[in-house]
Every structure is written in C-alpha cells, then in structure tokens.
DODONU-683114 format. One record per residue (C-alpha): residue number from 1; residue in one letter; x, z, y. Coordinates in steps of 0.001 Angstrom, whole numbers, plus 500000, padded with zeros to 6 digits. Each point is the difference from the previous one (the first is absolute). Layout:
fiba marlum->NUM; kevo->a; u->X; w->Z; v->Y
...
END
This chain:
fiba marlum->1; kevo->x; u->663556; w->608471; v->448562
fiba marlum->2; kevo->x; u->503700; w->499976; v->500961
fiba marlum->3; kevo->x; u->501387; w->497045; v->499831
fiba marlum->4; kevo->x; u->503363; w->498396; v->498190
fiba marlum->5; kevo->x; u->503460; w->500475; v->501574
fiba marlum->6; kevo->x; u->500493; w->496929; v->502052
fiba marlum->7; kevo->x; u->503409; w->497619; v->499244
fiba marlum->8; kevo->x; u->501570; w->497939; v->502626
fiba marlum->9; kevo->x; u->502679; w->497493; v->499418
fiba marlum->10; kevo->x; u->502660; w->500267; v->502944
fiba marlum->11; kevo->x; u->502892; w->497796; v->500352
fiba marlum->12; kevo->x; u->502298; w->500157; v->503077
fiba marlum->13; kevo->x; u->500171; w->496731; v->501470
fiba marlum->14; kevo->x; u->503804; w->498399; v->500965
fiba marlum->15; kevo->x; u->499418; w->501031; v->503493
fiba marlum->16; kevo->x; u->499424; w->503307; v->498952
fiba marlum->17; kevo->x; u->502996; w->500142; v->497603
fiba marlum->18; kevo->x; u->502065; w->498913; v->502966
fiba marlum->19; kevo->x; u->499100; w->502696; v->502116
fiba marlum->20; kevo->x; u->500934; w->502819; v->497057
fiba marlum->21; kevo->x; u->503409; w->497964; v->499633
fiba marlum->22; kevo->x; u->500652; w->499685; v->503753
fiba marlum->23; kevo->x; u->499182; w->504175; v->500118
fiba marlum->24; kevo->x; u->502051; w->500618; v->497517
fiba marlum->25; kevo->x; u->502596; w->497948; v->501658
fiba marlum->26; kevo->x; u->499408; w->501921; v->503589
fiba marlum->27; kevo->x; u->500670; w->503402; v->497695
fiba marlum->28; kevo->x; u->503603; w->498599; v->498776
fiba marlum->29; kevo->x; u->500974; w->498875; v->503480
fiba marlum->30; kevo->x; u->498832; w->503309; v->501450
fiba marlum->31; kevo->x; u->502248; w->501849; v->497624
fiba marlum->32; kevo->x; u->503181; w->498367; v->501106
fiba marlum->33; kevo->x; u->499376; w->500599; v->503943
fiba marlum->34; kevo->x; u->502045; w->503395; v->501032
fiba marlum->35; kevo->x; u->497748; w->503010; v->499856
fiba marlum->36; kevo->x; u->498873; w->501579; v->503515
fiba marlum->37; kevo->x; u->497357; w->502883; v->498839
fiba marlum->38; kevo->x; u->499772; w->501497; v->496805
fiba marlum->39; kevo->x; u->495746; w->499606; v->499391
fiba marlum->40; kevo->x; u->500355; w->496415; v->501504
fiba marlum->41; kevo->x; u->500718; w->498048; v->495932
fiba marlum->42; kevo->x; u->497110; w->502076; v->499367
fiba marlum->43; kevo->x; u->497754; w->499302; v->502346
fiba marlum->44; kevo->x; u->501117; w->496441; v->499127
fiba marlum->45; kevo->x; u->498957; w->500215; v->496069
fiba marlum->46; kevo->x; u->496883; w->501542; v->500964
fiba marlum->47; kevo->x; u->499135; w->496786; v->502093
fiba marlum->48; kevo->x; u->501347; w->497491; v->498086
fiba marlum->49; kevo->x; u->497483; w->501804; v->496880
fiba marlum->50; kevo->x; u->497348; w->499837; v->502655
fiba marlum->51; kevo->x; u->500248; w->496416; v->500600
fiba marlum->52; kevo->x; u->500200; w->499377; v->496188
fiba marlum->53; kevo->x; u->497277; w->501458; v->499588
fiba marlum->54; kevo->x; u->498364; w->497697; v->501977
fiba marlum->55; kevo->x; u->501360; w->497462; v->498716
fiba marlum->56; kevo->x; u->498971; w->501259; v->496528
fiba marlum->57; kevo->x; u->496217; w->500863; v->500777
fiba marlum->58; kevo->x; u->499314; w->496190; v->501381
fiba marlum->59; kevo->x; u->499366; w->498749; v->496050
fiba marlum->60; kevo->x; u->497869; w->502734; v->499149
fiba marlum->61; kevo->x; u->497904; w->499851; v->503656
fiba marlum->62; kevo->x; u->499977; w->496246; v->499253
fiba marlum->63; kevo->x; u->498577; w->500601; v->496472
fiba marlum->64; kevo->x; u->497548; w->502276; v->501202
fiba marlum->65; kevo->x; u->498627; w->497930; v->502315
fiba marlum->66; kevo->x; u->500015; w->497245; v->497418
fiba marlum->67; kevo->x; u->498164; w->502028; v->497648
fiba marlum->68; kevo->x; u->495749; w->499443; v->499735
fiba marlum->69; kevo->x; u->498383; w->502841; v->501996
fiba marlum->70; kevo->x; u->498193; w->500807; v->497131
fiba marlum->71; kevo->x; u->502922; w->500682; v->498094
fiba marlum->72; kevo->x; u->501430; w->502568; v->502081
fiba marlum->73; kevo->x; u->499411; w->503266; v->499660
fiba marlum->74; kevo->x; u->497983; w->502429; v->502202
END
C-alpha cells in the first residue's frame, strides 16, 4: 500500500537567516570591487547559490530527521 505524501514544517532559524543576509551582503560588496576576469562574478553567483543552498536545506534535513521513522517514506 503506498503510503501518504509526507509534510514537514521547516523554519530557518535566526542563525540561518543571518547567514542568507550576510551572503547576500558578500554578493553586493563583490559587485563594487574592480573586475579582473570576465567568468570570475560568475563563478561568484554560482557559489554564493551553492552556499545558500546549504543554508536553505538545513530546515528541511532538520525536519526530516525530526520526523517519526515511520512516517517517512520508503
């Protein structure tokens, strides 16, 4: 019998919120330094979205692992 999609509450916590707001204060401070390669604000975004998405997976992980086992699917 398959069972029902599961539904996790996530909340980021202020630490977390912190961390998006300092990233997205590293982005607007690496846009006013002087550029010196054209793939290197890029290569930049693509990190700064990699470490938000860190950031951004820790409720859900934390939910997760919060969750019953028997409520998880699988």
């Amino acid at each position: 019998m398959a069972k029902a999609d599961l539904q996790l509450t996530v909340t980021l916590t202020a630490q977390e919120q912190a961390v998006i707001e300092l990233l997205a204060e590293a982005w607007n401070a690496y846009l006013k330094l002087p550029e010196q390669h054209p793939m290197h604000r890029q290569e930049f975004a693509h990190s700064i979205h990699e470490a938000q998405r860190l950031v951004l997976s820790r409720p859900v992980t934390r939910a997760w692992n919060d969750a019953r086992p028997a409520d998880r699917p699988g």
